[in-house]
Wavefront OBJ file of the C-alpha trace (Angstrom):
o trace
v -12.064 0.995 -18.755
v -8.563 -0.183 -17.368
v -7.658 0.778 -13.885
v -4.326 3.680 -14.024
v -1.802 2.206 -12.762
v 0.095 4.859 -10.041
v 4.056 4.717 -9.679
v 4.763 3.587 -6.780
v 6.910 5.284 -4.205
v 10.583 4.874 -5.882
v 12.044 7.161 -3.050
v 11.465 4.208 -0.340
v 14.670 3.076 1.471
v 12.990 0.870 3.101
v 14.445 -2.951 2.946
v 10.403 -3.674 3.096
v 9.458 -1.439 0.750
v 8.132 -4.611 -2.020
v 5.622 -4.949 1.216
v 4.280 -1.618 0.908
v 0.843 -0.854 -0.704
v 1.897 1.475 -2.946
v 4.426 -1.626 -4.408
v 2.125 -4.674 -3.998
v -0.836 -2.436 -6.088
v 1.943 -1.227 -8.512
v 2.373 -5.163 -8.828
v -0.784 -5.942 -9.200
v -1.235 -7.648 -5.816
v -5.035 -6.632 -5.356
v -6.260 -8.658 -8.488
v -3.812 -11.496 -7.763
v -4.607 -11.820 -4.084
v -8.523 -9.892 -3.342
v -8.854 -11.650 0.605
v -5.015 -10.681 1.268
v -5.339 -7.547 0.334
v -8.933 -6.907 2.100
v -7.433 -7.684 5.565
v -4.558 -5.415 4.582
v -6.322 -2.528 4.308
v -10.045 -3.480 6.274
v -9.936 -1.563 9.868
v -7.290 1.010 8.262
v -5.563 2.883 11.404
v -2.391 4.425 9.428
v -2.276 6.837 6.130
v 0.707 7.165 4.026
v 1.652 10.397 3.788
v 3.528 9.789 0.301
v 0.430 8.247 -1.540
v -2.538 8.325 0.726
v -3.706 5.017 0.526
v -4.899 3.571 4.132
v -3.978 0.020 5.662
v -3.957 -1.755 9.186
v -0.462 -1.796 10.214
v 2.275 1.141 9.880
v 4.529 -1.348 8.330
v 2.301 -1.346 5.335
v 2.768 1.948 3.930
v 6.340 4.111 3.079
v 5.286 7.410 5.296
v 2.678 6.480 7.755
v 0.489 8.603 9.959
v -2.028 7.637 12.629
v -5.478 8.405 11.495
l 1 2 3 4 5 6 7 8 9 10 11 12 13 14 15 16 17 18 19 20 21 22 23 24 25 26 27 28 29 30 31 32 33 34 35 36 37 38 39 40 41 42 43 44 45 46 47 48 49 50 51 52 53 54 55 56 57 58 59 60 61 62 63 64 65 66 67
C-alpha cells in the first residue's frame, strides 16, 4: 500500500521553509535520504504545531513548540 502523501504547510513565510519537515517529506526526502532524515528527527525536542511531526532543532519545523 503507498504511503499518503500530506500537503505540506503552504502558509510558511519562512525563507527556510523547503528545510522544513513537512516540505522535505512532501518531497520525498525520507526515501531519498533514510540516515539524513534519522538524525533529523532522532532525539526530537520540538513539535510543530501546524503538522505535528517531531524533529531535533526548532529550525526544522514551520510552528515549533518545546516538548
Amino acid at each position: 500500500m503507498a504511503e499518503k502523501q500530506m500537503e505540506h504547510n503552504t502558509e510558511c513565510t519562512s525563507q527556510g521553509h523547503n528545510k522544513h519537515l513537512c516540505f522535505l517529506m512532501y518531497e520525498g526526502y525520507h526515501f531519498d535520504h533514510p540516515s539524513e532524515y534519522k538524525e533529523m528527527v532522532q532525539d526530537a525536542q520540538f513539535r510543530c504545531q501546524n503538522c505535528g511531526r517531531t524533529a531535533h532543532r526548532s529550525d526544522q519545523l514551520c510552528m515549533p513548540i518545546a516538548l
